[in-house]
BADREN-295630 format. One record per residue (C-alpha): residue in three letters; chain; x, y, z. Coordinates in steps of 0.02 Angstrom, whole numbers, plus 32768, in hexadecimal, padded with zeros to 4 digits. Layout:
   residu   chaine     px     py     pz
      ALA        A      X      Y      Z
...
# end
This chain:
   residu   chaine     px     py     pz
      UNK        A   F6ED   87B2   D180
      UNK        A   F73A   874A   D103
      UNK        A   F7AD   878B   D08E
      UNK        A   F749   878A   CFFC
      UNK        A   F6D8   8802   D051
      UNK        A   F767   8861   D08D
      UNK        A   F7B3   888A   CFDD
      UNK        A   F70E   8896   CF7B
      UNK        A   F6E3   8953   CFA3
      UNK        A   F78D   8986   CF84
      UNK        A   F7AB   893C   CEE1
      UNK        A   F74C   89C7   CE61
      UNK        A   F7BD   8A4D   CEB6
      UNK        A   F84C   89DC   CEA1
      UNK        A   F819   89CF   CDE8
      UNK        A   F811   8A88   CDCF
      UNK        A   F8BD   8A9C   CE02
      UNK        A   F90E   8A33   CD90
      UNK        A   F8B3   8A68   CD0B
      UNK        A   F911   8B25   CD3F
      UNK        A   F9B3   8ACE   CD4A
      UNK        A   F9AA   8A6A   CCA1
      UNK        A   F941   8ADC   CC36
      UNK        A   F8DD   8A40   CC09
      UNK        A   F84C   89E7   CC41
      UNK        A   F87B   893F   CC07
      UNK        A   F920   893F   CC59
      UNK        A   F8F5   8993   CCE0
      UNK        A   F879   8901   CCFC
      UNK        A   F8F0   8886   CCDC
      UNK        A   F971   88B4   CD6F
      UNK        A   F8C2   88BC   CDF1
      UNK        A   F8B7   881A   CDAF
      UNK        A   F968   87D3   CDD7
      UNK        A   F958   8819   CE78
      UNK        A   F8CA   87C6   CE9B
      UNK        A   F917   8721   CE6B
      UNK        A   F9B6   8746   CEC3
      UNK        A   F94A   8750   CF6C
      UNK        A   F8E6   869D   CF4A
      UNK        A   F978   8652   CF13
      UNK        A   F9EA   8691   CFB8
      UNK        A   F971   86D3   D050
      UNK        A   FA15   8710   D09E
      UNK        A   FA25   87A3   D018
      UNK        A   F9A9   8801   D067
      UNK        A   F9DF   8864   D111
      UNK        A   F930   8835   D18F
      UNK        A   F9A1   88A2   D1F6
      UNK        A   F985   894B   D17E
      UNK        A   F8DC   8995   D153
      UNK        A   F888   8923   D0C9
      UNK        A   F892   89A6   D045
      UNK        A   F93A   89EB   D076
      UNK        A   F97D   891B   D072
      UNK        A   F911   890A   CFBE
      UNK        A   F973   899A   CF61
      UNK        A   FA16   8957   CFBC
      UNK        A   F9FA   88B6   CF7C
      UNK        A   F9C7   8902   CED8
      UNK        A   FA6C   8972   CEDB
      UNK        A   FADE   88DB   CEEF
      UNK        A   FA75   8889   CE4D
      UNK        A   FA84   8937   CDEF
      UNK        A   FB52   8939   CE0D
      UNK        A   FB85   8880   CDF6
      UNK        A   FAE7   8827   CD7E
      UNK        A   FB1E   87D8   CCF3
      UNK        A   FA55   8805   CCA5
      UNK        A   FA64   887A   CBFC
      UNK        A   F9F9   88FF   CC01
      UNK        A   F980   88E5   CB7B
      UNK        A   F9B8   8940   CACF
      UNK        A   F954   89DB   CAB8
      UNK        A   F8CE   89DB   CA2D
      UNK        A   F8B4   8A94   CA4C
      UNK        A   F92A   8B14   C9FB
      UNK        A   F909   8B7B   CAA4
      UNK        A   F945   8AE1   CB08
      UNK        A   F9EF   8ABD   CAA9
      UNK        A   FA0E   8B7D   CAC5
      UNK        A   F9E7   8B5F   CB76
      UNK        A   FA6E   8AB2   CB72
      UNK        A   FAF2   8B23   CB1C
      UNK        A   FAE1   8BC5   CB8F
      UNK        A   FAEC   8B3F   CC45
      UNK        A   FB8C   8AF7   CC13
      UNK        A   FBD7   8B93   CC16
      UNK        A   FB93   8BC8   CCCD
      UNK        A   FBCB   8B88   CD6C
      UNK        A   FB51   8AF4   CDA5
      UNK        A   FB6C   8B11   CE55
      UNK        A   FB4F   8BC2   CE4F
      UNK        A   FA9E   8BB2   CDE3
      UNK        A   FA68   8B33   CE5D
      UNK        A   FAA2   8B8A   CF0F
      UNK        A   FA43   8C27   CEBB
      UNK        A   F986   8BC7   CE7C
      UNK        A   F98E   8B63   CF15
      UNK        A   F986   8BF7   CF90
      UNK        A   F922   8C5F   CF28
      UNK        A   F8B1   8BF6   CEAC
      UNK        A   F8A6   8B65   CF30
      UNK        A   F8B1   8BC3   CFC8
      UNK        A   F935   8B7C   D02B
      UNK        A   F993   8BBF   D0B1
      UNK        A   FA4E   8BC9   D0A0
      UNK        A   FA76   8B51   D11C
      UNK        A   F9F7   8AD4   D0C9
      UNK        A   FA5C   8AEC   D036
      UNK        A   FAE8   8AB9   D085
      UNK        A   FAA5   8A36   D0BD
      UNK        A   FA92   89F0   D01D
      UNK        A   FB20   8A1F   CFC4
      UNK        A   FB7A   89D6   D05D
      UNK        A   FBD5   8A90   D07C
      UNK        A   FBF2   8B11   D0D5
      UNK        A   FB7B   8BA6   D0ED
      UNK        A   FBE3   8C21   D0CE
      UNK        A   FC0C   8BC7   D03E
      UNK        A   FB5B   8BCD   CFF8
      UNK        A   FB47   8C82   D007
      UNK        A   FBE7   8CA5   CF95
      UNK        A   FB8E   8C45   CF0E
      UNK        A   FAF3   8C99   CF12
      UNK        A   FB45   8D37   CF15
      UNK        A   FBBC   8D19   CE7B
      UNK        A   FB2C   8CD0   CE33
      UNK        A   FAC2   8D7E   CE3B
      UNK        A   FB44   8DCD   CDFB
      UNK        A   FB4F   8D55   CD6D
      UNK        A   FA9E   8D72   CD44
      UNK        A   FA99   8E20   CD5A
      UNK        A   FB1C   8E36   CCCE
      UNK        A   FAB9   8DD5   CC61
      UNK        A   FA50   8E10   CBC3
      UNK        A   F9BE   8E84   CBE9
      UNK        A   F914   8E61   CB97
      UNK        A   F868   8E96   CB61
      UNK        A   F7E9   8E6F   CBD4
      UNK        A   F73E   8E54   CBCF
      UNK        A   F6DD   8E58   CC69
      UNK        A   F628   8E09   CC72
      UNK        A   F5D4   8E24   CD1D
      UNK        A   F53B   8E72   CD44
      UNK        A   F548   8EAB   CE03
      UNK        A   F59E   8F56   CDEE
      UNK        A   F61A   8F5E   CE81
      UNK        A   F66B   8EAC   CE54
      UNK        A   F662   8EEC   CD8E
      UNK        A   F6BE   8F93   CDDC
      UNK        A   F71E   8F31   CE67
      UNK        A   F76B   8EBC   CDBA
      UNK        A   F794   8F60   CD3E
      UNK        A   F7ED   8FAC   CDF0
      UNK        A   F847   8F13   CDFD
      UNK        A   F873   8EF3   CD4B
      UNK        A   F8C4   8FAC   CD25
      UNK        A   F936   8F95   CDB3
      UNK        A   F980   8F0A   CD76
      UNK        A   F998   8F55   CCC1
      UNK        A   F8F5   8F16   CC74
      UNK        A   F888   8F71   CBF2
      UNK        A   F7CB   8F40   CC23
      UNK        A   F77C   8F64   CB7B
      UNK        A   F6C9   8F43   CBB2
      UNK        A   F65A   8F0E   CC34
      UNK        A   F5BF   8EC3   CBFB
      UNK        A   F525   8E99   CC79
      UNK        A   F4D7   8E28   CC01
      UNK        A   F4F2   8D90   CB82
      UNK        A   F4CC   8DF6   CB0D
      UNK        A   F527   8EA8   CB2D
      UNK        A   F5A7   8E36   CB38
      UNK        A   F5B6   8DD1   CA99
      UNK        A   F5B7   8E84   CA51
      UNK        A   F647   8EA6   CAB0
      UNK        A   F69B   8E26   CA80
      UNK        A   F681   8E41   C9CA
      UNK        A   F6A0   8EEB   C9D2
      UNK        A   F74D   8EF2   CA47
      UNK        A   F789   8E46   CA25
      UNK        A   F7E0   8E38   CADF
      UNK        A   F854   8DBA   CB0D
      UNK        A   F80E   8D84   CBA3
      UNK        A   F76B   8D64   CBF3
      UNK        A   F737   8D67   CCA1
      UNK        A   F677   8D44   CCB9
      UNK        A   F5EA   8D09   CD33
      UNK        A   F55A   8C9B   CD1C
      UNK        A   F4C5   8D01   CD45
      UNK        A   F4BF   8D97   CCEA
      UNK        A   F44E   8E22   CCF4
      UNK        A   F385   8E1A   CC87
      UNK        A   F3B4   8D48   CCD0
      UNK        A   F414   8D26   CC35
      UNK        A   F4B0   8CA6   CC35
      UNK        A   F56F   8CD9   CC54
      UNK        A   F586   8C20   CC1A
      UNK        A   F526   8C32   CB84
      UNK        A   F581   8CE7   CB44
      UNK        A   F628   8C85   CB79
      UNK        A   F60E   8BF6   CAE8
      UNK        A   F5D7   8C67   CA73
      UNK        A   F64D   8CE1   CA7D
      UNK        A   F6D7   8C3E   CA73
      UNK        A   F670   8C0F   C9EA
      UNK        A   F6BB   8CA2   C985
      UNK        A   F77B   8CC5   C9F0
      UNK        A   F7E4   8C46   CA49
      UNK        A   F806   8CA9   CAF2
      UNK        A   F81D   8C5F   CB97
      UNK        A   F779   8C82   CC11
      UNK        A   F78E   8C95   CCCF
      UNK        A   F6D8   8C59   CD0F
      UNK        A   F6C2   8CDF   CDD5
      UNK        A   F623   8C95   CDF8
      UNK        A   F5B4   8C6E   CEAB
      UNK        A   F578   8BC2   CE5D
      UNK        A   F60F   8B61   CE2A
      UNK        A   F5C2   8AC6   CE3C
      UNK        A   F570   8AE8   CD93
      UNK        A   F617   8AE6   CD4D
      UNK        A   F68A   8A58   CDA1
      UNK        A   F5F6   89CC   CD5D
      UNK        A   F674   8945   CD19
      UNK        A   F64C   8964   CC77
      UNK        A   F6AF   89AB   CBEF
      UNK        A   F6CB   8A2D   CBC9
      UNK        A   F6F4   8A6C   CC7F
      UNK        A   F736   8B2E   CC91
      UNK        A   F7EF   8B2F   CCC9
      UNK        A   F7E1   8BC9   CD0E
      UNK        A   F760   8BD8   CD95
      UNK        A   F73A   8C4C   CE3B
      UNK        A   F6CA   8C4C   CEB2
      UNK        A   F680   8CE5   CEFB
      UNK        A   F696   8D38   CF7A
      UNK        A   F741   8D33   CF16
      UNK        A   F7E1   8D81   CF5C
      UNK        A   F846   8DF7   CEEE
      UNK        A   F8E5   8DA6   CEF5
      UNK        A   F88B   8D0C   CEA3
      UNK        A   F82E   8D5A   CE26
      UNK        A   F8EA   8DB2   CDF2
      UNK        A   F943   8D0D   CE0A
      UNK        A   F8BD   8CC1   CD96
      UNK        A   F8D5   8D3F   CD0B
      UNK        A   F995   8D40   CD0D
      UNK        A   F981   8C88   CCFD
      UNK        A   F909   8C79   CC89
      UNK        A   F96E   8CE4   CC0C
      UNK        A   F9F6   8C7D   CC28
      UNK        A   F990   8BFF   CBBA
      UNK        A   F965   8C7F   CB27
      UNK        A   F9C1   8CF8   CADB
      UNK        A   F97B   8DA5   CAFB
      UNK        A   F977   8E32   CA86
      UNK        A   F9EE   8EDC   CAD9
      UNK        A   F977   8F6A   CB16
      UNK        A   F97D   9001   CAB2
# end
């Protein structure tokens, strides 16, 4: 298989993750982009010796630390909050933490890209938990209409410090909720209930509150499409509960939440 067809499938995950580790779309896009042209203009970048996604983010790790490639100025209030909050975080610690969570890497095929040591990898994610667990708690909103996921979430949430302020089964049930507890987060699926649209209550609840919106859904092709605007902040069920947390924690890192009464 050439390599072309090697790196194709592996490229809207690859996307997704550095839209988590800029906060933007646009220059998140841009540095999958340089990595790209970093492996056609030097074949030798990329490890055939390593697993092809493991030697894609490696290569893409090596762009992230040394590119010269801006990330694209934010045209979003919510993204130059995001900008401002990251440059006062550890890189290597938010990275270590979405890759083995978010991206579902192993430790050792972390360090295998940062070019580490294991044991190495696991002290970043673990000061990185701790750095997100000390962070702001929020106001969540919870749209999902199978009940032992939508009680699995609220379980989940109040652990880590969260106030879930509604779960809503429908588009509808939850626009009200929205307009009625004003949360500061959202996480939602795509099927809802009486066949309504998670998708469809997402935009019009951003219609009316700039929040960041954490997409748990079983069809995430109908999300990573190309076009814009793509979700940064996007799980696939069956979803593990460490990345459904990590997401969160992250996610807030790019919008300032409101304290919990």
């Amino acid at each position: 298989m050439v390599l072309s067809q090697q790196l194709a499938p592996q490229l809207p995950p690859l996307r997704r993750y550095a839209r988590a580790l800029t906060g933007s779309q646009k220059s998140g896009d841009a540095y999958v982009a340089a990595t790209i042209q970093a492996i056609l203009d030097d074949r030798t970048l990329f490890d055939l010796g390593l697993p092809t996604r493991v030697a894609l983010y490696k290569v893409f790790h090596s762009i992230w630390s040394t590119s010269t490639v801006e990330p694209a100025i934010p045209d979003q209030p919510m993204e130059a909050m995001a900008q401002t909050r990251l440059a006062q975080l550890p890189a290597m610690h938010r990275q270590a933490l979405l890759l083995t969570t978010i991206e579902s890497f192993t430790v050792e095929d972390v360090a295998r890209i940062f070019g580490t040591e294991v044991a190495d990898v696991h002290a970043l994610v673990s000061q990185a938990r701790d750095e997100i667990h000390a962070q702001t708690r929020a106001r969540v909103l919870v749209i999902e209409d199978e009940a032992l996921i939508a009680l699995d979430l609220t379980d989940m949430l109040t652990r880590l410090g969260h106030n879930v302020v509604a779960v809503a089964d429908t588009a509808g049930t939850a626009i009200e909720a929205a307009q009625r507890h004003r949360p500061d987060i959202v996480l939602a699926d795509i099927q809802l209930a009486d066949g309504s649209n998670g998708i469809d209550a997402v935009n019009s609840i951003l219609s009316e509150i700039k929040l960041p919106v954490i997409f748990i859904t079983a069809y995430p092709e109908r999300l990573l499409t190309g076009e814009k605007p793509e979700p940064t902040w996007l799980i696939p069920k069956p979803f593990r509960r460490e990345t459904v947390a990590a997401a969160v924690s992250q996610a807030l890192f790019f919008h300032p939440a409101r304290e919990v009464a």
